[in-house]
C-alpha positions in Angstrom: -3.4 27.4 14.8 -1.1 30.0 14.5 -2.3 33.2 11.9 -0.8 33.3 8.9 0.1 36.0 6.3 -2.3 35.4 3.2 -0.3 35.3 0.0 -1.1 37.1 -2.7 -2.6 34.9 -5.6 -0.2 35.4 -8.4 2.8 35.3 -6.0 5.8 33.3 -6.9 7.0 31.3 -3.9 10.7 30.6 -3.4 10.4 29.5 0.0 7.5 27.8 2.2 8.1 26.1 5.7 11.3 27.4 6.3 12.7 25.4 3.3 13.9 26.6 -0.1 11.9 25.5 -3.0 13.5 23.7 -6.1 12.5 24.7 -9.6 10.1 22.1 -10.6 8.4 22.8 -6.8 7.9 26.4 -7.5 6.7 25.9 -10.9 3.6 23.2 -9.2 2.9 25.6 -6.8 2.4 28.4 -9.3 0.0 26.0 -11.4 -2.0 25.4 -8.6 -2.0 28.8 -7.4 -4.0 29.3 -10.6 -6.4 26.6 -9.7 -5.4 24.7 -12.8 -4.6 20.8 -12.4 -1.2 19.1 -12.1 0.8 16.0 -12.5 3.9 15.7 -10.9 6.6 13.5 -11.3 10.0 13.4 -9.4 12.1 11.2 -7.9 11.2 9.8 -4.3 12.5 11.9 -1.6 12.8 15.1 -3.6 9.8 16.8 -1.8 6.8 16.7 -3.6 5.4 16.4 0.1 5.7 20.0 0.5 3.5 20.6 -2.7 0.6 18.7 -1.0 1.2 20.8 2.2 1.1 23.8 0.1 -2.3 23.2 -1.7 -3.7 22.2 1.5 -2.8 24.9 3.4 -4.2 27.1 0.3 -7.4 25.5 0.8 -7.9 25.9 4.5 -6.8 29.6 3.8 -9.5 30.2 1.2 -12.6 28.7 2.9 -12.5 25.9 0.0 -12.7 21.6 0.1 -10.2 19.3 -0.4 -10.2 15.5 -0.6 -6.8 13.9 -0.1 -6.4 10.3 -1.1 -4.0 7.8 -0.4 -3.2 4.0 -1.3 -3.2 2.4 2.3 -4.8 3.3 5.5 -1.7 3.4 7.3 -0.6 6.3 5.0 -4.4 8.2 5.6 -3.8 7.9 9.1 -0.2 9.5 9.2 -1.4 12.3 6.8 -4.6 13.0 9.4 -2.1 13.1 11.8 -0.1 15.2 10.2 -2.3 17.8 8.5 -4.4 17.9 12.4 -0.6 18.7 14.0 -0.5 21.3 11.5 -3.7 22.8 11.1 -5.6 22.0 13.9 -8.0 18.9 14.5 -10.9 21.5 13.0 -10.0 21.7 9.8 -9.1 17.9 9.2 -11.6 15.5 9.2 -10.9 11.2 7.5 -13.2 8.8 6.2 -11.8 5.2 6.2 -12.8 1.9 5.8 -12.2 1.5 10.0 -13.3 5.2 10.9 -15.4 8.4 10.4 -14.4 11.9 12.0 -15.2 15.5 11.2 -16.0 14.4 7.5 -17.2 18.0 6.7 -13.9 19.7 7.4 -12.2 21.7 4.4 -9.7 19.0 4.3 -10.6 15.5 4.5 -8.3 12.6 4.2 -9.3 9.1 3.2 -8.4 5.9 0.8 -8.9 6.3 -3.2 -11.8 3.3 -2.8 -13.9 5.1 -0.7 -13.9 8.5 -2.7 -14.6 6.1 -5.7 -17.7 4.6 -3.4 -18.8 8.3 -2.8 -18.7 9.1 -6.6 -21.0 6.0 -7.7 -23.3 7.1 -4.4 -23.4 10.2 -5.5 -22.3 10.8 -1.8 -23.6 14.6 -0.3 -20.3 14.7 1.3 -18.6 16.0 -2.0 -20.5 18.8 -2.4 -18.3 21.7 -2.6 -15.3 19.6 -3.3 -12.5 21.8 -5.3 -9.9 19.8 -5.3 -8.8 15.9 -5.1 -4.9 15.0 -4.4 -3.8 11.4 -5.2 -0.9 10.7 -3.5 0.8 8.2 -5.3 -0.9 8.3 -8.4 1.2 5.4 -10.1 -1.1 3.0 -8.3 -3.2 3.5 -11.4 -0.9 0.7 -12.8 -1.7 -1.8 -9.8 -2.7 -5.1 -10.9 -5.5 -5.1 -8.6 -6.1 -2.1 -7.4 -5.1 -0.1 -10.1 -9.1 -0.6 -11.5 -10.3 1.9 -8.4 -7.9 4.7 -9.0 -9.1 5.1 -13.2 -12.8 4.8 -11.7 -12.9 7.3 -9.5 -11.1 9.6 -12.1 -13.5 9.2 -14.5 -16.3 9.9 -11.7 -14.6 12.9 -10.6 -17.1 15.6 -11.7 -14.5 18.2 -13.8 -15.3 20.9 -11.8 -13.0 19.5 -8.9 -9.4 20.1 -10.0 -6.7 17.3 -9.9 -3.2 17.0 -7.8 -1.5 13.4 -9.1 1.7 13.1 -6.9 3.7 10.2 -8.1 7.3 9.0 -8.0 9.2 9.3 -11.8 6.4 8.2 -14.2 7.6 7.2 -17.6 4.7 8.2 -19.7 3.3 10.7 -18.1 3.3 12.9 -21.0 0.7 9.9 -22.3 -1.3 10.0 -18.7 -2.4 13.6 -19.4 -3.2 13.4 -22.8 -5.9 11.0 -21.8 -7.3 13.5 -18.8 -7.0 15.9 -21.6 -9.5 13.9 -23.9 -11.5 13.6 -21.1 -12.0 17.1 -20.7 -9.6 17.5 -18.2 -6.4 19.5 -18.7 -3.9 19.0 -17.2 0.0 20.6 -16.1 2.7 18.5 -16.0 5.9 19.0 -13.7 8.2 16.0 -14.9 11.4 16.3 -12.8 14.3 13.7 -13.2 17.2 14.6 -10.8 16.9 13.4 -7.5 18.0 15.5 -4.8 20.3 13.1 -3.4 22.1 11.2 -6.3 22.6 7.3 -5.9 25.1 4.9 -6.1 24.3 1.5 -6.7 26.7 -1.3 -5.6 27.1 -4.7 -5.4 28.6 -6.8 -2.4 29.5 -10.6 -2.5 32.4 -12.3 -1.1 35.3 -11.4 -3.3 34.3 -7.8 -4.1 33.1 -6.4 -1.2 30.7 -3.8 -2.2 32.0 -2.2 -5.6 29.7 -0.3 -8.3 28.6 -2.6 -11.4 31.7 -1.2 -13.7 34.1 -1.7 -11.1 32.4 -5.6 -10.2 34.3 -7.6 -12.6 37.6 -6.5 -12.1 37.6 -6.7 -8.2 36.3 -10.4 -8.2 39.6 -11.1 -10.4 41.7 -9.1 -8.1 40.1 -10.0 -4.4 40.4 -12.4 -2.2 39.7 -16.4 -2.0 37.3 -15.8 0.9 34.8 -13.7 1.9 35.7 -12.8 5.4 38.8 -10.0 6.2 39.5 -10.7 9.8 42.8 -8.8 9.2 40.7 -5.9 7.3 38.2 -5.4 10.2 35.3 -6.4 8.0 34.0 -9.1 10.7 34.4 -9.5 14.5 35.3 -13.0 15.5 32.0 -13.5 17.2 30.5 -12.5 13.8 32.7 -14.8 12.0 31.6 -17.5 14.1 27.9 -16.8 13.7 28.1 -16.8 10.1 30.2 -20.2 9.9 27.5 -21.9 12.0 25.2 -20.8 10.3 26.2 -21.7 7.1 27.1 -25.2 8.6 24.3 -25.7 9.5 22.8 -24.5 6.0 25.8 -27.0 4.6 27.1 -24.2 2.7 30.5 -23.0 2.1 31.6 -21.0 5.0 33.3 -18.5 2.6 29.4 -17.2 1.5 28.0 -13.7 2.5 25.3 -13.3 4.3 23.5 -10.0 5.7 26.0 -9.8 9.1 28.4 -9.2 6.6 26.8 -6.6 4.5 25.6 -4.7 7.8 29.2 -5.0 9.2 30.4 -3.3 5.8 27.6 -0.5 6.4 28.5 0.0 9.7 32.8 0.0 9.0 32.1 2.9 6.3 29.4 4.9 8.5 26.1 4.3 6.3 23.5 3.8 9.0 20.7 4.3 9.2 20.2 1.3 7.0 17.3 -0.3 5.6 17.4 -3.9 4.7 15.0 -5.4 2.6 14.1 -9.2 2.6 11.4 -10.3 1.1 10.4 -12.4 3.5 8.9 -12.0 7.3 10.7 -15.1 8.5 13.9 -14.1 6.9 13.6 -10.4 8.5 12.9 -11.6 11.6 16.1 -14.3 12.0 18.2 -11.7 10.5 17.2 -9.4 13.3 17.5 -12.0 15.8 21.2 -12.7 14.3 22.3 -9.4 14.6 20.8 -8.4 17.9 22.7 -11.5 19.2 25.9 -9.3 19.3 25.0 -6.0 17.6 24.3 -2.8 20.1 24.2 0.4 18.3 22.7 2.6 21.1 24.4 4.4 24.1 22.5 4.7 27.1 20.7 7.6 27.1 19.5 6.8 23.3 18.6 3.1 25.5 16.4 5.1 27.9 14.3 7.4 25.4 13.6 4.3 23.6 12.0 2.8 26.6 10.2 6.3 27.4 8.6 5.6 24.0 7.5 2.3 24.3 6.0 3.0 28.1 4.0 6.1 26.5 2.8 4.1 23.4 1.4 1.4 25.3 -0.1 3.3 28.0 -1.6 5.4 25.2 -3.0 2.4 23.1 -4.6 1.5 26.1 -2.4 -1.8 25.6 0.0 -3.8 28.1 3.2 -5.9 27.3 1.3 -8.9 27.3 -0.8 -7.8 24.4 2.3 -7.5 22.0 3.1 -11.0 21.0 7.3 -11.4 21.6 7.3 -8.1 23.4 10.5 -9.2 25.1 12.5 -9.7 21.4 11.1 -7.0 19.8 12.1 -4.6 23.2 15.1 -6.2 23.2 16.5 -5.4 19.4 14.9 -1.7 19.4 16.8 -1.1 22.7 19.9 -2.0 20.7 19.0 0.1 17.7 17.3 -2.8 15.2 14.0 -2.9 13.8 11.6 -5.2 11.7 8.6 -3.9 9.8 6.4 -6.3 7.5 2.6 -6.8 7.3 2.9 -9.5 9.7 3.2 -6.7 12.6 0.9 -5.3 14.9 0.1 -2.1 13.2 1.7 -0.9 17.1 4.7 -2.5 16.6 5.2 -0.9 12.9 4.3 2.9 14.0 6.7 2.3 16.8 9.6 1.2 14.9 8.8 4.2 12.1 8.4 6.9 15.0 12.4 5.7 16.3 13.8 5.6 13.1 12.1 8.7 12.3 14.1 10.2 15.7 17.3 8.6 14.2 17.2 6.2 17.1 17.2 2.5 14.9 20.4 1.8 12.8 19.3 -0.6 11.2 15.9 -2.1 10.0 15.0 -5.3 8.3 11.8 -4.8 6.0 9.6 -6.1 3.3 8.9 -4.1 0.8 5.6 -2.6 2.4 7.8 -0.4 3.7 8.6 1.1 1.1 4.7 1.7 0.3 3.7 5.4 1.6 6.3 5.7 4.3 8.1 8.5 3.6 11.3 7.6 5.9 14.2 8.4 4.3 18.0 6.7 5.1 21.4 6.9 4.1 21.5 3.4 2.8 19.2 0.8 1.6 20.6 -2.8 1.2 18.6 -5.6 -0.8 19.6 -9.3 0.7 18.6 -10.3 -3.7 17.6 -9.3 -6.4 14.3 -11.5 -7.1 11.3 -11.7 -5.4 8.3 -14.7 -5.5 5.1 -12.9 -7.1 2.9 -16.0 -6.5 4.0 -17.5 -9.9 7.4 -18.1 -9.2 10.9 -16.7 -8.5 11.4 -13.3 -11.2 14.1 -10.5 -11.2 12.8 -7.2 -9.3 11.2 -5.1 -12.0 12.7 -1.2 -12.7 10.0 -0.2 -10.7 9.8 -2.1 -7.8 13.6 -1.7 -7.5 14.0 2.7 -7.6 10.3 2.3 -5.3 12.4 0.6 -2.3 16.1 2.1 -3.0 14.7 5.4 -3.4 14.7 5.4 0.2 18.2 6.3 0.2 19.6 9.7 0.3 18.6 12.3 3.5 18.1 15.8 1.7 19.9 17.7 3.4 22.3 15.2 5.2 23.9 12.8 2.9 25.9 14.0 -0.3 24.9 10.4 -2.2 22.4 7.4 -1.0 23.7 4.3 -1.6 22.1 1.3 -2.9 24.0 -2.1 -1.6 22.5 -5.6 -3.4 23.9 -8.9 -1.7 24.2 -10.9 -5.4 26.4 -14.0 -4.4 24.7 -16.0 -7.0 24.6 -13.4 -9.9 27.3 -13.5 -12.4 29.2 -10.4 -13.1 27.8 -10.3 -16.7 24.1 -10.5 -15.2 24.4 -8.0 -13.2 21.7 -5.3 -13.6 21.8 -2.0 -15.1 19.4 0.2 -13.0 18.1 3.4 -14.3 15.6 4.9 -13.5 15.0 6.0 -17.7 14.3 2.5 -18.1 11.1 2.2 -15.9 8.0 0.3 -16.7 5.3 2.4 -18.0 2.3 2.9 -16.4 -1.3 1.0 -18.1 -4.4 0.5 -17.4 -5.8 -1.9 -14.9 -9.3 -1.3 -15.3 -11.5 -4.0 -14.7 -15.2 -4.1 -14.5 -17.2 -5.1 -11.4 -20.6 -5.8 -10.9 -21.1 -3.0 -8.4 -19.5 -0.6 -11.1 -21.9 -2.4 -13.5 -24.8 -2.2 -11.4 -24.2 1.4 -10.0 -23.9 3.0 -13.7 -27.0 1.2 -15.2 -28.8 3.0 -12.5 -27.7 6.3 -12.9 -26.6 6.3 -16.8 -28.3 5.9 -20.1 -27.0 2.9 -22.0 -25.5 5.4 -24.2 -24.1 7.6 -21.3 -22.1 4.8 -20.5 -20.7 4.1 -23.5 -19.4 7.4 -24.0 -18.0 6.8 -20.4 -16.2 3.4 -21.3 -14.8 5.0 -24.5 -12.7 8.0 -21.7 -11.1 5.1 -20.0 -7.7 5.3 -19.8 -7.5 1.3 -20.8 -9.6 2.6 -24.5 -6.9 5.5 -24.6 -4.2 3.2 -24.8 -5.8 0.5 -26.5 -6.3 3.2 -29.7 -2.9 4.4 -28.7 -1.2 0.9 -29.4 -3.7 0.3 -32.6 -2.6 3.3 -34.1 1.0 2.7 -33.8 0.3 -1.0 -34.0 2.4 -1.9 -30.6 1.9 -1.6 -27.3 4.6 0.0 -25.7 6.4 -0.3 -28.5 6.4 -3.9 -28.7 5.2 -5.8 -32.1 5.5 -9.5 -30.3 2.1 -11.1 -31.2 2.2 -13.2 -27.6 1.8 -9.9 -26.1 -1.5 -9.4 -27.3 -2.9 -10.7 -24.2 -1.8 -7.6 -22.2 -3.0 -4.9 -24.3 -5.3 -2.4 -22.4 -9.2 -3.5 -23.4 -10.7 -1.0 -26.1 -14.2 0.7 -25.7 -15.5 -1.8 -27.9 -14.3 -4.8 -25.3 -15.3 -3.0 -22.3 -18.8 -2.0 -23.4 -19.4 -5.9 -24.3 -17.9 -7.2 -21.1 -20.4 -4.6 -19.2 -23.5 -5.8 -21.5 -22.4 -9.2 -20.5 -22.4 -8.5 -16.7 -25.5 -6.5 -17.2 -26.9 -9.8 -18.2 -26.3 -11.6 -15.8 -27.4 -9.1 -13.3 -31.0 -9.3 -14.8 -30.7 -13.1 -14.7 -30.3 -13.1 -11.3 -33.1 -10.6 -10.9 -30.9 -7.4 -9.9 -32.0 -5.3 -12.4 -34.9 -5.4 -15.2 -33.9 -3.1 -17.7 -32.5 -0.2 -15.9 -34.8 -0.5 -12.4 -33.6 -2.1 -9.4 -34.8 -4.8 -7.1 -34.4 -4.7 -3.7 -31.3 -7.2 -4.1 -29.7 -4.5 -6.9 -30.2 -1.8 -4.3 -28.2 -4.4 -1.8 -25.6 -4.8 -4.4 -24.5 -1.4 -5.2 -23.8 -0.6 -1.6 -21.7 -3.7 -1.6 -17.8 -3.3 -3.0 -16.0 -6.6 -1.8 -17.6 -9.9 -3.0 -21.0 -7.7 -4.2 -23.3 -10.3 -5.5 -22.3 -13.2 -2.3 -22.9 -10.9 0.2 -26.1 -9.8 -1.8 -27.9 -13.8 -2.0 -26.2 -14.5 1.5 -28.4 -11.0 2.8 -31.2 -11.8 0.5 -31.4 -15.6 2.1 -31.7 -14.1 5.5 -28.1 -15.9 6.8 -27.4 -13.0 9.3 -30.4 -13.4 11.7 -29.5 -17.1 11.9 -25.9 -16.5 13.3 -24.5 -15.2 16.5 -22.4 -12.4 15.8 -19.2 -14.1 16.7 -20.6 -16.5 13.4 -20.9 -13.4 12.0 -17.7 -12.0 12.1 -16.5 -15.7 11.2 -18.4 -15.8 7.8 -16.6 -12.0 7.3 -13.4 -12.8 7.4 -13.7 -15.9 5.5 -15.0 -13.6 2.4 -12.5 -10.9 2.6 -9.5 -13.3 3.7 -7.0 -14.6 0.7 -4.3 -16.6 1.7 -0.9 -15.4 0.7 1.3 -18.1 -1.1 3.3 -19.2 1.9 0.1 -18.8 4.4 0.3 -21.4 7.1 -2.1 -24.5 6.8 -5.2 -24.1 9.0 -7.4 -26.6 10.2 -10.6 -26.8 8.5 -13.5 -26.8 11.4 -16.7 -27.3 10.6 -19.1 -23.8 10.8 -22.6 -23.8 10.3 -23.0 -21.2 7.5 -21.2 -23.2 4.9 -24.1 -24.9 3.5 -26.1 -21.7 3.2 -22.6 -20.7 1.2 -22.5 -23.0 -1.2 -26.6 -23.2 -1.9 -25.5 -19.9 -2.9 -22.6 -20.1 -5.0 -24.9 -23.2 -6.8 -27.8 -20.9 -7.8 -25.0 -18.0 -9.0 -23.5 -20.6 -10.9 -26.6 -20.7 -12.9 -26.6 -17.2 -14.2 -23.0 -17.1 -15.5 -19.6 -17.6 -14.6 -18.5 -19.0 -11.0 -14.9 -17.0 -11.5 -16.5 -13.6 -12.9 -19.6 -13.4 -10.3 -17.2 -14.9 -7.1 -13.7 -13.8 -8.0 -11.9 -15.2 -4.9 -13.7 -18.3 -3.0 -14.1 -17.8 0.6 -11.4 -19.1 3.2 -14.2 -21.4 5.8 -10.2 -22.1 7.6 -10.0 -18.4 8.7 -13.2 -18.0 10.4 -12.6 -20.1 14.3 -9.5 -17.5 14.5 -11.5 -14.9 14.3 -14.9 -16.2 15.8 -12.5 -17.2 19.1 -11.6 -13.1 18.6 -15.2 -11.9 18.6 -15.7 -14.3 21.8 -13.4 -12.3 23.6 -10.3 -14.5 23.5 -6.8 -12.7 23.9 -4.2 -12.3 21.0 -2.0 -14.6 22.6 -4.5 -17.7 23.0 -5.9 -17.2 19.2 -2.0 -17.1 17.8 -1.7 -20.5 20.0 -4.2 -22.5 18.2 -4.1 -21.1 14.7 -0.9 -20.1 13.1 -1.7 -16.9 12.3 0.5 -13.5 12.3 -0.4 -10.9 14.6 -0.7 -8.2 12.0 -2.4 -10.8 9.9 -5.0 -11.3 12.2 -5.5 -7.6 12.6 -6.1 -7.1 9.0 -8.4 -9.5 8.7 -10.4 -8.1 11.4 -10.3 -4.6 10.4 -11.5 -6.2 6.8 -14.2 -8.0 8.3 -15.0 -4.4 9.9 -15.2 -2.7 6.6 -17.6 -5.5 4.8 -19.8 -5.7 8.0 -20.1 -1.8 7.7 -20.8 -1.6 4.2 -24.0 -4.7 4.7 -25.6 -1.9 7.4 -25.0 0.5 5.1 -26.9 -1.6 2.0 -29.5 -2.6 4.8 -32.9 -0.9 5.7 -32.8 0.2 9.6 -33.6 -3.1 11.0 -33.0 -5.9 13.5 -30.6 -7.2 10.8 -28.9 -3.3 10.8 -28.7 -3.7 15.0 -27.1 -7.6 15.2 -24.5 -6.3 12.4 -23.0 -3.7 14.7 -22.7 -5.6 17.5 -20.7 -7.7 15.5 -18.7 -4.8 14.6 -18.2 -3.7 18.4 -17.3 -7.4 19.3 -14.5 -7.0 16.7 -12.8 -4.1 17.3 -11.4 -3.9 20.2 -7.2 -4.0 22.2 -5.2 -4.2 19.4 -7.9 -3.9 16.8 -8.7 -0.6 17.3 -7.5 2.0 15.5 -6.5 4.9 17.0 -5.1 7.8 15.0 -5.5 10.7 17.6 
């Protein structure tokens, strides 16, 4: 790594990395300059990036530790990546749930759940730490994961200082008055304008793609049908693919559909595009549709794309044949289109981000995982509607969720305005939203208690230590906050009762309750633990299962291709349009339920086994540990590829944590061969 000139502490920095620094940049940097924690809030794509890059770089500099956290893995892998690139390989070490490397660097990188697993281990690994960056910090308000991010906050010892990077956070203001009653002060950098302004329209049939004050007026003014032949907004063979389709959907051929919205894009120059659709199916025809005619590349973009794909393969140690629908996928990335969703080979999603990083996609069709830690830019983002299924139903896209995926659009640097485009044939003009980003949800509390958390506190807290400790949650903060001013959010409505934050008082008798239970089922007696509460507080997904299936002695009686079945069954839950699988008998599912049927004794099925376990899921990925290709496996179960990844890389994780929670034994020894059956061809992760 290149030397560089050491700044002078107190130095005010207008420009780092070539780039010149906006106000509320500048004003970060000087806060953490003076080794004083800071919240920042801005708009995505306005560069808070650069703030990270700046404390990091100020740490290697200094001889000093830093822990940088991030939601997914896929984002701590591209961070490792990029902080190795930049810093050299020495200096950056990650800790995932799949991998361990050079975990005693100055700058480690890993996900928020395993810093919160170091802080309840009281894990050596921290010592020295001076400061923790949470990237995306909103994820406090995730419904399910939201619980790990206010846990390991709380754990943070104070003398490690805090970087919270966030897109626009409402009540921020309220977030660091609660670290401030906690002992923790905090700066805040709240910044509103986005660097590249947006312009949210709205395309249908008659209108075309207007802005919402404009909407009303052209649908009285435009035309009977949707498709301008005379205009140029659709090729013949486009116009033909759209009426079959719609034929065949029995719809009226005078509709929209996304060829038309893309054609529009295209006509007025907004590519690079991204289109979400909030569905893998519906991304994946829609890419098929448009390759069918669609070729955005010339021939020498054609050729670099297939350089890439012959490196990236040769360097995953992979062939075409691993990729399932290699030939499609080639096909519509040599013609500038893309698809990203979960459903991909993590291979197949890195490659389409690395192209349209290189400007070489036009267009790319994507759920909205994309918009999840990928920090990937375009000029446009397009939503094919306006409503998403959240498991209970069809609802209207939140504030949130809605500036979190068109945020995307707008290059600094490149494009004067992004534009927002929403396909809303079936919205009325007076339903139309009205999206501002002043209007987003709040963030709250998510905390929930587990019986790890439980079981890891009783044995290193008093019962009055951990009351005091319940009483600095953010979920008590806001439950006083909303007594005081008897709302919640400024809402008086009595059914909303139900969603208020749990005060101290709630939380302390929920954890006496689970503390209960944990000395019913012999975990604990008082505040000493058995050898199954030692099990359990190493244990973080589906604690007290894993501990009675360990404590029965299930693992010596299965192979390790059994093994890695019984795995993924516990840390697999189906989606809501999962495919069906065929139920095939396994022998561990009488040891499973024996099991759940003594828990059920000591308390609540729901509360001591939140999610049941998935016996469907387990041949897939027994016929996986066996050695079976990707190709066979997707055959017999229908599965996606990247679905069947995950859930192996899961199944990695939990099968690491047991070893960990184990004594060096034979048990210890049959775990990891389990583990090296698993990972392996397009399993492995490789973040090099």
């Amino acid at each position: 790594m290149a030397a560089r000139r050491r700044r002078r502490p107190n130095e005010i920095l207008y420009e780092y990395k070539g780039l010149v620094l906006d106000e509320f940049q500048q004003q970060s940097i000087w806060y953490l300059q003076r080794n004083q924690s800071t919240l920042v809030s801005a708009p995505t794509g306005t560069g808070k990036t650069l703030i990270a890059d700046f404390l990091v770089e100020m740490m290697i500099e200094r001889g000093r530790r830093l822990i940088y956290t991030a939601p997914i893995k896929a984002l701590v892998n591209q961070k490792y990546r990029e902080f190795a690139r930049q810093h050299g390989g020495e200096n950056i070490g990650i800790v995932t749930g799949d991998l361990s490397h050079n975990q005693t660097a100055p700058v480690v990188v890993m996900t928020t759940e395993i810093l919160r697993n170091m802080l309840l281990s009281r894990d050596g690994r921290l010592a020295g730490t001076s400061w923790a960056v949470f990237d995306e910090i909103h994820y406090l308000d995730h419904p399910e994961r939201g619980t790990v991010w206010e846990e390991t906050i709380l754990l943070l010892p104070n003398e490690i200082r805090i970087l919270g990077l966030s897109a626009t956070i409402p009540n921020v203001q309220e977030i660091a008055a609660w670290l401030k009653s906690i002992q923790r002060p905090v700066a805040v950098v709240h910044h509103l304008e986005r660097a590249v302004p947006l312009r949210h329209m709205y395309f249908n049939k008659h209108a075309r793609a207007v802005e919402q004050k404009d909407f009303f007026q052209a649908i009285v003014e435009g035309p009977s049908i949707g498709a301008d032949t005379k205009g140029g907004t659709l090729s013949p063979r486009e116009i033909h693919l759209g009426r079959t389709r719609h034929r065949r959907k029995q719809a009226s051929v005078s509709d929209t559909n996304h060829l038309d919205l893309i054609s529009y894009a295209s006509r007025n120059r907004l590519f690079p595009c991204l289109y979400f659709v909030f569905s893998r199916r519906g991304c994946e025809t829609n890419a098929r549709e448009l390759a069918a005619f669609a070729n955005y590349l010339s021939p020498h973009e054609k050729e670099t794309v297939r350089i890439t794909l012959r490196r990236a393969l040769a360097e995953a140690e992979l062939t075409a044949k691993d990729i399932p629908g290699y030939e499609t996928w080639q096909r519509q990335l040599l013609r500038g289109i893309g698809v990203h969703h979960a459903g991909l080979l993590p291979f197949v999603r890195e490659i389409t981000e690395n192209l349209l990083e290189r400007r070489l996609l036009r267009v790319i069709y994507a759920t909205e995982t994309f918009a999840v830690g990928v920090n990937m830019p375009v000029r446009t983002v397009c939503f094919d509607t306006l409503a998403k299924h959240d498991g209970q139903g069809l609802r209207p896209l939140s504030q949130q969720e809605y500036f979190q995926m068109a945020g995307r659009a707008g290059r600094r640097g490149r494009d004067r305005l992004g534009t927002v485009i929403s396909r809303i044939d079936s919205i009325k003009p007076d339903r139309l939203p009205d999206w501002s980003e002043s209007e987003l949800e709040p963030i709250r509390s998510r905390l929930n208690i587990s019986f790890n958390l439980v079981i890891n506190l009783v044995k290193g807290f008093t019962k009055s230590e951990i009351e005091r400790l319940l009483q600095r949650t953010l979920s008590s903060f806001q439950a006083k906050s909303a007594r005081d001013h008897q709302s919640s959010f400024h809402s008086t409505d009595k059914s909303q009762k139900t969603d208020l934050p749990l005060s101290a008082e709630e939380l302390f008798a929920d954890f006496m309750d689970k503390w209960a239970i944990l000395e019913r089922l012999g975990y604990v007696d008082g505040t000493t633990l058995s050898d199954k509460g030692d099990i359990c507080s190493k244990i973080y997904v589906q604690e007290v299962l894993i501990t009675e299936l360990l404590a029965a002695g299930l693992i010596t009686r299965l192979t390790p291709a059994e093994l890695a079945g019984l795995a993924a069954a516990i840390v697999y839950s189906p989606r809501a349009d999962s495919p069906n699988l065929t139920l095939s008998p396994v022998n561990w599912m009488a040891a499973v339920d024996l099991a759940q049927a003594r828990l059920k004794k000591a308390g609540p099925i729901e509360l001591l086994v939140p999610t049941a376990p998935y016996p469907p899921i387990a041949p897939a990925i027994t016929a996986w540990a066996k050695g079976s290709s990707l190709g066979n496996i997707l055959k017999k179960h229908p599965l996606d590829p990247g679905d069947l990844v995950s859930i192996c890389r899961q199944s990695i994780d939990l099968l690491r944590q047991m070893a960990a929670a184990l004594r060096e034994d034979d048990r210890v020894e049959h775990i990891y061969q389990t583990i090296k059956l698993l990972d392996r061809g397009v399993v492995r992760v490789n973040v090099g």
